[in-house]
C-alpha positions in Angstrom: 0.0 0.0 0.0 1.8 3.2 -1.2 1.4 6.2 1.2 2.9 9.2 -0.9 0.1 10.8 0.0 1.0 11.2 4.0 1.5 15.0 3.6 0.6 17.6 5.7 -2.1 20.4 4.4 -2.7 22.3 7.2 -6.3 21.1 7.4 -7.8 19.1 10.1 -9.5 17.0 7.1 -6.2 16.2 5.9 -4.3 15.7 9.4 -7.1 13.2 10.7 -7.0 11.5 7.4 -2.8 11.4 7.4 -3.4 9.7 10.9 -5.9 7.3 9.6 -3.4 6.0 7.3 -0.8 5.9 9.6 -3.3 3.6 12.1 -4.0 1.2 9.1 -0.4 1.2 7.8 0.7 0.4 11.5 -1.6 -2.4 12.0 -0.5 -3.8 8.7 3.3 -3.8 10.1 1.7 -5.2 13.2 1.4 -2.5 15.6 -1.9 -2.4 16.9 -3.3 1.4 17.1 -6.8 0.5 17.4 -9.1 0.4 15.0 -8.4 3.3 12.1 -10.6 6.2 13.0 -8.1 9.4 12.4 -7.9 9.9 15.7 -4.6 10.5 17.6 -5.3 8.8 20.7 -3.0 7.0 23.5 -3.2 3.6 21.7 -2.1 5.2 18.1 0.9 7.1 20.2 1.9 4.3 21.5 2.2 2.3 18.3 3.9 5.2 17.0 6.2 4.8 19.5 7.1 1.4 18.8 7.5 1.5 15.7 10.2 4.8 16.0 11.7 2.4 18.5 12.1 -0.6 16.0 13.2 1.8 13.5 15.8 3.4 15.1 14.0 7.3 15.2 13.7 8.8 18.2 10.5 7.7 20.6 8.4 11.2 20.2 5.4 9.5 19.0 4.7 11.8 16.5 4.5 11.7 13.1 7.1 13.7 12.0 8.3 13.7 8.2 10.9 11.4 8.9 8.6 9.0 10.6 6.0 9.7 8.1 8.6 8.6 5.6 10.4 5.4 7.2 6.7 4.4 8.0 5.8 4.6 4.0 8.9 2.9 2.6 7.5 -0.3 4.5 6.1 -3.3 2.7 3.4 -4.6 4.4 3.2 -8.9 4.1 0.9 -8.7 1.4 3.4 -6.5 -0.7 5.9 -9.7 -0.7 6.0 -13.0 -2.7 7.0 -16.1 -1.0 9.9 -16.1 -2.7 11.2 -13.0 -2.0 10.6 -13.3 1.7 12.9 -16.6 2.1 15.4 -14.9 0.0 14.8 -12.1 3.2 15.7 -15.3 5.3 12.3 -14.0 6.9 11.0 -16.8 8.8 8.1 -14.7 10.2 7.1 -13.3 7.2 7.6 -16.2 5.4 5.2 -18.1 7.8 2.3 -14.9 7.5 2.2 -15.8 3.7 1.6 -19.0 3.9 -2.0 -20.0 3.7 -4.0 -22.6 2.7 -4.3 -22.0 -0.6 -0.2 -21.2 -1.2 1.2 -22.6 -4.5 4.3 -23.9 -3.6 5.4 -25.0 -7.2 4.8 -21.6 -7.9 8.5 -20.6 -9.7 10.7 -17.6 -10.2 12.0 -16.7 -13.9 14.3 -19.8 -13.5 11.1 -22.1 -12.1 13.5 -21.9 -8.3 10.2 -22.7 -6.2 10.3 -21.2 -2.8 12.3 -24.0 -1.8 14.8 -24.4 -4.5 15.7 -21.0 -3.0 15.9 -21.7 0.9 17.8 -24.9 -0.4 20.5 -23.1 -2.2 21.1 -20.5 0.9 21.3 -23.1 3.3 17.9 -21.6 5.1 17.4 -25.4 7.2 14.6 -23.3 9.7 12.7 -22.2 6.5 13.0 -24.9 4.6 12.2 -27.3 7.2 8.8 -25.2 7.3 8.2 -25.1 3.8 8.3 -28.9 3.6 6.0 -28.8 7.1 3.7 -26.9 4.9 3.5 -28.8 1.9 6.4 -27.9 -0.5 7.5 -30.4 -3.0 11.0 -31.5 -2.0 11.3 -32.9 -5.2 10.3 -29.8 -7.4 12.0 -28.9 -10.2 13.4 -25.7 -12.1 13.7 -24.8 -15.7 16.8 -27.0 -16.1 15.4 -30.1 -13.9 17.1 -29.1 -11.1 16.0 -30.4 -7.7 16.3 -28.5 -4.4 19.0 -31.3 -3.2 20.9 -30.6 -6.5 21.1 -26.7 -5.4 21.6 -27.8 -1.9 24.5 -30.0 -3.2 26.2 -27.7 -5.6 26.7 -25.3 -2.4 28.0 -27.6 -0.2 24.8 -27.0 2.2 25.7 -30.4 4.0 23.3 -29.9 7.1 20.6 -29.3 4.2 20.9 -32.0 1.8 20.8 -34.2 4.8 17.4 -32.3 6.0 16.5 -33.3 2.3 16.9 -36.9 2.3 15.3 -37.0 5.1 12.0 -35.7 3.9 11.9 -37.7 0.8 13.9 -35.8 -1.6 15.1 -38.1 -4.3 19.2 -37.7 -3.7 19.2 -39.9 -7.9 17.7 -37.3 -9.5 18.8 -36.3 -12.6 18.6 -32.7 -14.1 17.8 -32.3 -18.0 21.7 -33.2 -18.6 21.3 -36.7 -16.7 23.3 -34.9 -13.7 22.7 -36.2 -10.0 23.3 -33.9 -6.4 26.6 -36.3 -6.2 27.5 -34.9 -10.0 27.1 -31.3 -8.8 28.5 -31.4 -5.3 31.5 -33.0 -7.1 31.9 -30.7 -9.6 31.7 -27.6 -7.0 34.3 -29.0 -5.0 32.1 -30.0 -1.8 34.0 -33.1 -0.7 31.6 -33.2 2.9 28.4 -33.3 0.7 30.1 -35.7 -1.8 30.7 -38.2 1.2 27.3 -37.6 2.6 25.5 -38.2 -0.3 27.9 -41.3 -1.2 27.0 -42.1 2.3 23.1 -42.0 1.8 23.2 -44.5 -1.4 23.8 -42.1 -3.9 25.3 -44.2 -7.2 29.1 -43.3 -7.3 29.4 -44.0 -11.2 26.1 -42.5 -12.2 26.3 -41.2 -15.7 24.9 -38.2 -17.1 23.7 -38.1 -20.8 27.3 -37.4 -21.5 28.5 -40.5 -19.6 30.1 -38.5 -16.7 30.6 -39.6 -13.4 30.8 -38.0 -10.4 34.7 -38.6 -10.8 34.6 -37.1 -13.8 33.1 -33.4 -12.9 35.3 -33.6 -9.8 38.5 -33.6 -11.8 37.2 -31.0 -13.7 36.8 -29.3 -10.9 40.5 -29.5 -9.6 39.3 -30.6 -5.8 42.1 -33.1 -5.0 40.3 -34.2 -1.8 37.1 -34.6 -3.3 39.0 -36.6 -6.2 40.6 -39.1 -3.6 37.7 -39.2 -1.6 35.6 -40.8 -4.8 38.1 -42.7 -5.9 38.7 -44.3 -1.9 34.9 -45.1 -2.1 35.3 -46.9 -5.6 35.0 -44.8 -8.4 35.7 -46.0 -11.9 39.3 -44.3 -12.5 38.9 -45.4 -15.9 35.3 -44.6 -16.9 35.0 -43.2 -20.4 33.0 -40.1 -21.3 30.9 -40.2 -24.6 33.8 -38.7 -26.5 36.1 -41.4 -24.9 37.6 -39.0 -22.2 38.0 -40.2 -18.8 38.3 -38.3 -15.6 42.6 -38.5 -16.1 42.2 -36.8 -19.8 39.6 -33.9 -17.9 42.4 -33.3 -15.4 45.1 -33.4 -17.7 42.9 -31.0 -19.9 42.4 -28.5 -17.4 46.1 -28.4 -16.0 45.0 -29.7 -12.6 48.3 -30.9 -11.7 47.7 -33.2 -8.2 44.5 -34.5 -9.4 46.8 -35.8 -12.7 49.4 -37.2 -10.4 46.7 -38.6 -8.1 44.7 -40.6 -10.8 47.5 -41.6 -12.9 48.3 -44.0 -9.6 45.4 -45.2 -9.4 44.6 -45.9 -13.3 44.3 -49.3 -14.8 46.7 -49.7 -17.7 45.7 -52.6 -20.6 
């Protein structure tokens, strides 16, 4: 609800209805003034108050311009998508949007569902309630990304777990045939890697490509996360469509230990 029109006319038409505004804007914020009337009374002072207090202006409990303005720049709940108030990391307001009729596939440019986006910031407290309320944990975006796949690729450990637990499929492929054990690999994240291997995810999945987990994490250079695949059993010499194995990536790339680590551990014909 815009207020530019909280001005002062030097009329007490215009003051009592500058007031009224003020009482409904207030109680939209969640100060309770009383019911809107245009009246300044104790109640409306007081909510005033509080709000100057939570704002950092002094307590006068008046509406003076700069309270006039701090109190119009607010967005009330209603002024907020679901999306926008767990990128806020807003629990509260997150939890005043919900209702019963809340679409929770309901997607962003990139089809990131409210939960794709808690996922990939690591948000376990608002995640954990968007699941509570219904949200797919197996939703996907524009690409076929999951919210264990964004969860993975940032290493959100504590989250992919929280995941799993609620049913989120920890095989599921994106539109390139990738898993949340391909991405975590390929970021580097050897924690989520071992998790995930740890929670049955397949160590030689291939992707449409035929790429393994070993394969994006020697492309990404992450020696640890390299040795760590390779310790649980990964195919050293698995071959990409093109014929490239995870050796040739490295090599490719000029990743120097992950060369000198895989070429020990190669099969030679």
């Amino acid at each position: 609800m815009a207020l530019a029109g909280f001005c002062w006319l030097g009329t007490d038409a215009a003051a009592d209805q500058t007031v009224f505004e003020a009482q409904k804007k207030l109680n939209e914020l969640g100060y309770d003034p009383g019911k809107p009337d245009g009246i300044r009374g104790r109640k409306t002072v007081n909510a005033i108050k509080l709000f100057q207090e939570d704002s950092g202006l002094p307590t006068t409990g008046r509406l003076d311009a700069t309270t006039k303005a701090r109190l119009a720049a607010q967005r009330v709940p209603s002024q907020f998508t679901l999306n926008e108030a767990v990128r806020l990391n807003d629990i509260v307001l997150v939890e005043a949007l919900i209702d019963d009729d809340t679409d929770f596939s309901e997607g962003d440019q990139l089809g990131e569902t409210p939960l794709h986006i808690a996922a990939v910031r690591g948000y376990g407290e608002i995640a954990l309630l968007l699941i509570e309320k219904g949200a797919d944990v197996n939703a996907r975006d524009v690409r076929g990304l999951t919210p264990v796949h964004a969860a993975a690729w940032q290493g959100h450990r504590q989250m992919v777990a929280l995941l799993a637990a609620k049913g989120a499929d920890i095989h599921a492929r994106d539109q390139d045939g990738l898993t949340p054990l391909h991405t975590a690999a390929l970021a580097g994240r050897k924690e989520t890697v071992d998790l995930l291997i740890a929670r049955g995810a397949e160590i030689n999945a291939k992707s449409k490509n035929d790429l393994t987990p070993l394969h994006t994490a020697a492309l990404s250079g992450d020696r640890e996360t390299v040795a760590l695949l390779v310790d649980k059993g990964a195919d050293v010499n698995a071959g990409s469509k093109n014929g490239s194995t995870a050796l040739q990536l490295a090599s490719e790339q000029n990743h120097r230990e992950v060369v000198e680590l895989l070429q020990k551990h190669r099969s030679i014909d």
